[in-house]
N, CA, C and O of each residue as an XYZ file, in Angstrom:
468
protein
N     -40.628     40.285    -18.472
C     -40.101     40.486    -17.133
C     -40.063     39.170    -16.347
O     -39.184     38.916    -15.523
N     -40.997     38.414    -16.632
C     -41.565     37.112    -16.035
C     -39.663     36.317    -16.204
O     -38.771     36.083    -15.389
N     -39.789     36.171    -17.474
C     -38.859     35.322    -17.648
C     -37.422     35.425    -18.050
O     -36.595     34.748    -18.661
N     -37.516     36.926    -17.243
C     -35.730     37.632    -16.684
C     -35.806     36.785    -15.230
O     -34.968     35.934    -14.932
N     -37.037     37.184    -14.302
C     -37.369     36.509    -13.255
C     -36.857     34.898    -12.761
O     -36.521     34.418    -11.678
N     -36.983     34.402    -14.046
C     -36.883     32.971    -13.953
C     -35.530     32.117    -14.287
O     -35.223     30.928    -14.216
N     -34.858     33.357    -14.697
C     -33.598     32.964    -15.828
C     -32.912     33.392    -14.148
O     -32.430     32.388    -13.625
N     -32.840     34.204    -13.585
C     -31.995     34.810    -12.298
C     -32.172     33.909    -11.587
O     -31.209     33.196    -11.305
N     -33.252     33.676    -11.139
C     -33.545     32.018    -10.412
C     -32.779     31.193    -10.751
O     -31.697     30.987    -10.202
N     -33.226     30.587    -11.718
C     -32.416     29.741    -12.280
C     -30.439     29.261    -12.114
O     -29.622     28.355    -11.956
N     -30.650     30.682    -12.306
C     -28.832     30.872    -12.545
C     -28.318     30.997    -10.788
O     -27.260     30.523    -10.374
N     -29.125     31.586    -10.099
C     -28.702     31.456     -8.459
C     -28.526     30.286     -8.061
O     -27.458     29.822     -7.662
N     -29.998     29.494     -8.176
C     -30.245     27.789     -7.958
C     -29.030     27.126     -8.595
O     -28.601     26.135     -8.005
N     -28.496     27.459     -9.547
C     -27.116     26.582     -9.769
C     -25.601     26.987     -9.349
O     -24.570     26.316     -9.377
N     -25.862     28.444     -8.915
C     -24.759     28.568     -8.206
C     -24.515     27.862     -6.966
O     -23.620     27.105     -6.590
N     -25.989     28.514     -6.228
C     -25.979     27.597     -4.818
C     -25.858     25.898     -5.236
O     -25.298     25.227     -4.369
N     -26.266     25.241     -6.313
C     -25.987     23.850     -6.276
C     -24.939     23.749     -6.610
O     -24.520     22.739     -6.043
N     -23.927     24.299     -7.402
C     -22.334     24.384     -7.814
C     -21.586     24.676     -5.863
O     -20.757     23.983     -5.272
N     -21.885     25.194     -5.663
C     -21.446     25.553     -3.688
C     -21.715     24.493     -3.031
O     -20.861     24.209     -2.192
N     -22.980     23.495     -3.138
C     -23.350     22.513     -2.417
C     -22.501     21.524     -2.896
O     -22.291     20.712     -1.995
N     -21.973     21.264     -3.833
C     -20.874     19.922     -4.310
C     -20.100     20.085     -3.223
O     -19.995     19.108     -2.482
N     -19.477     21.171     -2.915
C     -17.976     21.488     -2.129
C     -18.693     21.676     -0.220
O     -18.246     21.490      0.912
N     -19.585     21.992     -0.641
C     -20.069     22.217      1.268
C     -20.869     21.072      1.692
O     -21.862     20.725      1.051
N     -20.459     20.444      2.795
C     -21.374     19.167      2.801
C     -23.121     19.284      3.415
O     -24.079     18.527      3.261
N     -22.998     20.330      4.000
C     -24.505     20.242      4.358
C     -25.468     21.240      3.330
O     -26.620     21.573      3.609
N     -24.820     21.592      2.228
C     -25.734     22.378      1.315
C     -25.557     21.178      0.107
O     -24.580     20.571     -0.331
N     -27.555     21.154     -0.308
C     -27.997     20.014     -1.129
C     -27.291     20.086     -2.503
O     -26.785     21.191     -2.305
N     -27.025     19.878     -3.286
C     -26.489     20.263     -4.466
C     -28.072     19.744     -5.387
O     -28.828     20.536     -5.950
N     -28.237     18.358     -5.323
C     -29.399     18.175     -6.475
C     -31.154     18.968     -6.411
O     -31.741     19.244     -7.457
N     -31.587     19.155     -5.438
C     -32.324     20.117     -5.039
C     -32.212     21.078     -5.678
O     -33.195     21.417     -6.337
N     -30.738     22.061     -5.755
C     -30.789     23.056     -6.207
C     -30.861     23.108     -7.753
O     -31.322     24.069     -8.369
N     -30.344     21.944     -8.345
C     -29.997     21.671     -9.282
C     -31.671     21.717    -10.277
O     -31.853     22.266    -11.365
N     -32.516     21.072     -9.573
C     -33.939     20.741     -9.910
C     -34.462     21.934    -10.031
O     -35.351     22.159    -10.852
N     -34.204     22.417     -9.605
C     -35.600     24.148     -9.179
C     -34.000     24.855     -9.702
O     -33.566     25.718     -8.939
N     -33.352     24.606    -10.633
C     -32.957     25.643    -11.591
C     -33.401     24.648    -12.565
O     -33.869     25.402    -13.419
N     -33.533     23.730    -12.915
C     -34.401     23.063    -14.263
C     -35.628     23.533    -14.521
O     -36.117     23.925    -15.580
N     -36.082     23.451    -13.423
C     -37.306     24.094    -13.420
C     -37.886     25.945    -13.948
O     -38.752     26.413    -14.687
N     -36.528     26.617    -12.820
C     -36.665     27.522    -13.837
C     -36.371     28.036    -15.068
O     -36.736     29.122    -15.518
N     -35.727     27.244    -15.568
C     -34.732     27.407    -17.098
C     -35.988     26.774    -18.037
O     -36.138     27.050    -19.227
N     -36.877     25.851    -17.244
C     -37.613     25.486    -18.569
C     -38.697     26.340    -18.263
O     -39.676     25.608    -18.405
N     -39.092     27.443    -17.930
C     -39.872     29.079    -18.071
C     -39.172     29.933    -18.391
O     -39.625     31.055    -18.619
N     -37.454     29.554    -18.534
C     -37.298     31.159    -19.206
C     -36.050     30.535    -20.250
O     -35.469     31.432    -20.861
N     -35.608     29.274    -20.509
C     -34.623     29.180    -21.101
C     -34.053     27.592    -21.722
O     -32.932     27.137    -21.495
N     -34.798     27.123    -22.291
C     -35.467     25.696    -22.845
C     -33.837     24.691    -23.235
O     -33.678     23.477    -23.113
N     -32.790     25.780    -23.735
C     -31.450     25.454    -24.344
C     -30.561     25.488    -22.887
O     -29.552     24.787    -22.961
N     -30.720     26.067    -21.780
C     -30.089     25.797    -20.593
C     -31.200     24.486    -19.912
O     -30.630     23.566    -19.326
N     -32.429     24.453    -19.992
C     -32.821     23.568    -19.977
C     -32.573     22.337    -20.165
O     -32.667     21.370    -19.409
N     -32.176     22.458    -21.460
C     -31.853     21.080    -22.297
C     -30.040     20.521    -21.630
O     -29.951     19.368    -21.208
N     -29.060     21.221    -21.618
C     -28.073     21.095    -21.024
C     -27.935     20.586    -19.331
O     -27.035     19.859    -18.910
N     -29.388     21.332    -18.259
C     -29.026     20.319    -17.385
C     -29.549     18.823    -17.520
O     -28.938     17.881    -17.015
N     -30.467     18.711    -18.081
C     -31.125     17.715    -18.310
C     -30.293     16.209    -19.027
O     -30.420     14.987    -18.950
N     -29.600     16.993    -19.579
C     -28.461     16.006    -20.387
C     -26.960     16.074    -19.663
O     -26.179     15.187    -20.005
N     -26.722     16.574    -19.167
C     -25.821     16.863    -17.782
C     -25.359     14.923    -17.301
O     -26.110     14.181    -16.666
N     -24.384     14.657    -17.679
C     -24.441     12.649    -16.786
C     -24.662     13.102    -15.061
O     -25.381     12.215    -14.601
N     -24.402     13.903    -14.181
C     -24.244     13.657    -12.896
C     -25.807     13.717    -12.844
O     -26.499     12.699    -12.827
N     -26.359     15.114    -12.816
C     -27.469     15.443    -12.799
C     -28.946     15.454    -13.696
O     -30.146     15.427    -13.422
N     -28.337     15.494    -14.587
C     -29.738     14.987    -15.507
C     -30.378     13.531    -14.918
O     -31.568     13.231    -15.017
N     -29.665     12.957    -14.485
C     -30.804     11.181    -14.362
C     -31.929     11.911    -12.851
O     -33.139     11.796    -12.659
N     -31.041     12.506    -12.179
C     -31.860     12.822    -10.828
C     -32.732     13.662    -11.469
O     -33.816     13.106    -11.642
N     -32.691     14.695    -11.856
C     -33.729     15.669    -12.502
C     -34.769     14.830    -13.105
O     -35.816     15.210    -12.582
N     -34.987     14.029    -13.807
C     -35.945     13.840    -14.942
C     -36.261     12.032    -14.214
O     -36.971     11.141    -14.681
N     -35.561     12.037    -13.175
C     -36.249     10.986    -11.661
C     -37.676     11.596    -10.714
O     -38.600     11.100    -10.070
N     -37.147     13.080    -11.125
C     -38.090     13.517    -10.324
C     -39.244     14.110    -10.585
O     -40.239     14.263     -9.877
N     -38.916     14.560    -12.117
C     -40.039     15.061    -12.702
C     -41.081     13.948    -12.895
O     -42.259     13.939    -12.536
N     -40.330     12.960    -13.584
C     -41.438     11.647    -14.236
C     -41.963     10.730    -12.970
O     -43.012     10.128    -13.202
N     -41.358     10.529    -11.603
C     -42.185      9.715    -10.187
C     -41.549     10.553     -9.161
O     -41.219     10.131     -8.053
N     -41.414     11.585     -9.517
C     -40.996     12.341     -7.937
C     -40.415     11.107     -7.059
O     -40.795     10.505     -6.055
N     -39.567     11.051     -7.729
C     -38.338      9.894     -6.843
C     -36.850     10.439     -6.748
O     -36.134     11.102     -7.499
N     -36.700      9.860     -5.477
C     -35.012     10.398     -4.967
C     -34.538      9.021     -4.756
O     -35.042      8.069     -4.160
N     -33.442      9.163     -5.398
C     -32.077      7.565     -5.092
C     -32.176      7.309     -3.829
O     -32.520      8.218     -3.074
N     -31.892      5.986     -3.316
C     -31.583      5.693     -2.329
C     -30.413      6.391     -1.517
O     -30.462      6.891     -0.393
N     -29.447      6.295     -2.316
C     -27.769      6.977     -1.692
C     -28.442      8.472     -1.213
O     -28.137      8.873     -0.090
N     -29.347      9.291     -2.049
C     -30.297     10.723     -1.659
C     -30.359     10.667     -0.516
O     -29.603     11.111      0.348
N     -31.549      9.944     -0.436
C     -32.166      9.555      0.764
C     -31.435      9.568      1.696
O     -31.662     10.524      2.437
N     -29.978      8.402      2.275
C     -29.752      8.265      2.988
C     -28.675      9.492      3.445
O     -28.165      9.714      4.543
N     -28.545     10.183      2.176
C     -27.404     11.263      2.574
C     -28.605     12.668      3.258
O     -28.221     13.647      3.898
N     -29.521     12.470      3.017
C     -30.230     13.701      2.817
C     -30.636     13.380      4.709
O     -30.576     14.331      5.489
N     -31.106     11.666      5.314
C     -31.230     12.085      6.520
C     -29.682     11.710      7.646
O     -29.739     11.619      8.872
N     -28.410     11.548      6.795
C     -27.394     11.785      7.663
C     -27.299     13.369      7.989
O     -27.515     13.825      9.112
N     -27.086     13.840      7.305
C     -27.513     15.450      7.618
C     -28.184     15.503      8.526
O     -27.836     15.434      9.705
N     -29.456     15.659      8.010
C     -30.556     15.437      9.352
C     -30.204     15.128     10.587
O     -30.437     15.858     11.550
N     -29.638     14.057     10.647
C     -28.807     13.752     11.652
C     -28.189     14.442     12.534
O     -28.486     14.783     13.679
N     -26.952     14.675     11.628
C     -25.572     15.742     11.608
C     -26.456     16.970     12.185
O     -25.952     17.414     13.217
N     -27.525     17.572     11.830
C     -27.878     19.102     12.241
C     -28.346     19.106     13.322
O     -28.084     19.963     14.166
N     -29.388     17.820     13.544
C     -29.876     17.123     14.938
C     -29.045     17.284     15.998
O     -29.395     17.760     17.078
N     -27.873     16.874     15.705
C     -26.706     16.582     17.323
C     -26.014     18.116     17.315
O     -25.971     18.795     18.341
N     -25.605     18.465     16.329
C     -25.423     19.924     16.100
C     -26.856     20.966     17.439
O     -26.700     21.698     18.416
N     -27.934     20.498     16.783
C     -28.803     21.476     17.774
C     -28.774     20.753     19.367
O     -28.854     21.326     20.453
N     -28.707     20.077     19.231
C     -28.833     19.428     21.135
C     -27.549     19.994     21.628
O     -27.614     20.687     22.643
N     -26.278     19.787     21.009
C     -25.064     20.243     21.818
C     -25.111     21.831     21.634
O     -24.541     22.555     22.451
N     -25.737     22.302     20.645
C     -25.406     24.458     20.870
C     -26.954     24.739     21.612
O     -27.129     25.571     22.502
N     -27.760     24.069     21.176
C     -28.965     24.983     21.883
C     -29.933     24.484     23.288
O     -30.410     23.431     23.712
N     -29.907     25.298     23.519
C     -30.746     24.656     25.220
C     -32.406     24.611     24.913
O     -32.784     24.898     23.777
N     -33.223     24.306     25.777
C     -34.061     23.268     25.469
C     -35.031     23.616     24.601
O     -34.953     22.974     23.553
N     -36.012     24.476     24.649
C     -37.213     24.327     23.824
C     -36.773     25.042     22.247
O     -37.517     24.925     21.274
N     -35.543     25.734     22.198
C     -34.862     25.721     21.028
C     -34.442     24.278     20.172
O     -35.058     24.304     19.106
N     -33.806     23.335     20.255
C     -32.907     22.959     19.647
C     -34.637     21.064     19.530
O     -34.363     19.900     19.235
N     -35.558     21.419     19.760
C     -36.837     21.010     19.304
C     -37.213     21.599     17.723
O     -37.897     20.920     16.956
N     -36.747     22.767     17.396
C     -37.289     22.914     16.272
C     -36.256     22.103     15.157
O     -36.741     21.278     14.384
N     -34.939     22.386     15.152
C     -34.696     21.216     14.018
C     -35.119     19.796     14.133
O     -35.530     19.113     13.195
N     -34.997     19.454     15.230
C     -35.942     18.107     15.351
C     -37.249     17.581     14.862
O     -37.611     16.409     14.753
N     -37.846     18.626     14.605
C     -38.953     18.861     14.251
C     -38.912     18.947     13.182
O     -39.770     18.262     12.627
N     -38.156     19.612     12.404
C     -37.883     19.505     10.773
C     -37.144     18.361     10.136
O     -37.210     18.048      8.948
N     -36.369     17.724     11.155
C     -35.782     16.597     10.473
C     -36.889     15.572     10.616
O     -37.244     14.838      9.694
N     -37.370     15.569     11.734
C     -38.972     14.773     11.672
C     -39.280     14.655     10.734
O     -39.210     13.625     10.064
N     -39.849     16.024     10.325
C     -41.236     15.710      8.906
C     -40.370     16.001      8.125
O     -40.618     15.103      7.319
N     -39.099     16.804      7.454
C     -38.448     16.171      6.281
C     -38.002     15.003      5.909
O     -38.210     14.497      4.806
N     -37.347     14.504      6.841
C     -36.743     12.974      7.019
C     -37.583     12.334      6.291
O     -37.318     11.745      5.243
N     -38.993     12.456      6.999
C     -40.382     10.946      6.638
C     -40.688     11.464      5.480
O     -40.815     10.526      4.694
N     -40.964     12.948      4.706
C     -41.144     13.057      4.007
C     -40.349     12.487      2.917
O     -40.920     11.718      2.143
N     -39.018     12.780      2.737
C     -37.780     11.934      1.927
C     -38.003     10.502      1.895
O     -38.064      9.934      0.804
N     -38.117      9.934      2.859
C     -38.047      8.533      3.016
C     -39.612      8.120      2.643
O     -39.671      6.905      2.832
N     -41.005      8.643      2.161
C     -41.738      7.950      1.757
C     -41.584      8.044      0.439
O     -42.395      7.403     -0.229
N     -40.478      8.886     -0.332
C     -40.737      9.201     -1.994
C     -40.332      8.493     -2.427
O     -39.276      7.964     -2.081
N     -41.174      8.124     -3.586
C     -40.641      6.540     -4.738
C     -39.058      6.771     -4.639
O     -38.626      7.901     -4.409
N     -38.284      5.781     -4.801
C     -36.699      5.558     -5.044
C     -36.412      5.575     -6.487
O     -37.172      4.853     -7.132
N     -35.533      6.194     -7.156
C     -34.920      6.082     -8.392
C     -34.090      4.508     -8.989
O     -33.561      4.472    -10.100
């Protein structure tokens, strides 16, 4: 059952990362990772295919071996941040539009202290 569990995961996490290529504020490699992740608990041969993948395999197995994100990552990951930032100041009034701020805060720094690829 475990690893019907993991295979559905899996296969969602790459839909949503197949959607994130085409939508700009949905991550694509993120998703891409945590379906590696679950494919290698339920499915070692889909495993092996993202892993060997040219776009995505180098980021995957960047992150497994120094939990590192590319620079170009990085900087795309806090233009967003950004982008969602000015997004919340212009739709939401005040002690609302603090909470994405707040997440781009500690995601941002979080992104930006991880080893670089």
């Amino acid at each position: 059952m475990r690893r019907h569990l993991y295979l559905a995961c899996g296969f969602l996490s790459l839909g949503l990362g197949a959607v994130g290529a085409f939508l700009p504020l949905l991550p694509t490699v993120p998703f891409m990772i945590l379906a590696a992740f679950c494919f290698a608990r339920s499915s070692p041969a889909l495993e092996s295919r993202l892993l060997e993948h040219r776009h995505f395999g180098p980021h995957i197995r960047h992150w497994r071996e120094k939990g590192a994100i590319s620079r170009r990552g990085k900087k795309a990951a806090l233009a967003a941040f950004a982008f969602s930032m000015v997004l919340a100041l212009i739709f939401s009034s005040f002690p609302w539009f603090l909470v994405p701020a707040a997440a781009a805060a500690i995601g941002g720094t979080w992104i930006w202290t991880r080893p670089e690829a």
